[in-house]
N, C-alpha and C positions, 0 to 999 in steps of 0.2 A: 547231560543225559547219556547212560548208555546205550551201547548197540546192542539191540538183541540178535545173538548168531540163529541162524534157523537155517536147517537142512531142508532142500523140497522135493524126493524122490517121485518120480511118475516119469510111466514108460511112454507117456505121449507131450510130444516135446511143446504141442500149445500151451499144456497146462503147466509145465516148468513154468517156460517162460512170462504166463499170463500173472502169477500169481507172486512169480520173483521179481514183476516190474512195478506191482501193487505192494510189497513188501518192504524192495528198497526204497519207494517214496516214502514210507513211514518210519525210516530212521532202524531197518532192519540191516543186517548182514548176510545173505544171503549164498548158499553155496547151491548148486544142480546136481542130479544125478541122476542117472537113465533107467536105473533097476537097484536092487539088492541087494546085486556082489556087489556093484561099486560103491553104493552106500555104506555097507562095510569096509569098504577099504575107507572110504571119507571118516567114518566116527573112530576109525582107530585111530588117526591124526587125529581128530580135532575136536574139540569142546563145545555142542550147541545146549542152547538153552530150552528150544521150543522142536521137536520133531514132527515132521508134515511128512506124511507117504502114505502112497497110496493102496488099497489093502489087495487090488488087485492086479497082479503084474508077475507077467513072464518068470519061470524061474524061480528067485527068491522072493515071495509076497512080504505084503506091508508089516502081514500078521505077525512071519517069521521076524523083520527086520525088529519091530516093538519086543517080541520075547528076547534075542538076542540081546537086547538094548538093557532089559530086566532083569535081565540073567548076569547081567557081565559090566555090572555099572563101573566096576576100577578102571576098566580098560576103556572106556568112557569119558571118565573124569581126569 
């Protein structure tokens, strides 16, 4: 079976954690990240399958991070 990679951005670190520890018992990959400049820095490395973030957050929101994602799939894949 493969792993599914899945990023989980949110600026409140229960809900990383909460949701990354129900995630890796299902056979997921998981990576964190605190907001949505680092989330960007994270999808420019790396390859996920399933994107989780949250739409409201400091800075760069969830919103922006999703159009980004829409916008700019090579740099993505």
């Amino acid at each position: 079976m493969d792993t599914t990679k899945i990023p989980i951005i949110d600026d409140e670190p229960i809900i990383r954690e909460s949701i990354s520890g129900w995630l890796e018992g299902d056979n997921c990959h998981v990576r964190t990240a605190p907001g949505g400049k680092t989330c960007l820095r994270v999808l420019k490395k790396h390859r996920f399958d399933i994107l989780m973030v949250d739409i409201t957050m400091d800075g760069i929101s969830g919103i922006e991070v999703s159009v980004w994602v829409s916008s700019a799939p090579e740099e993505v894949e």
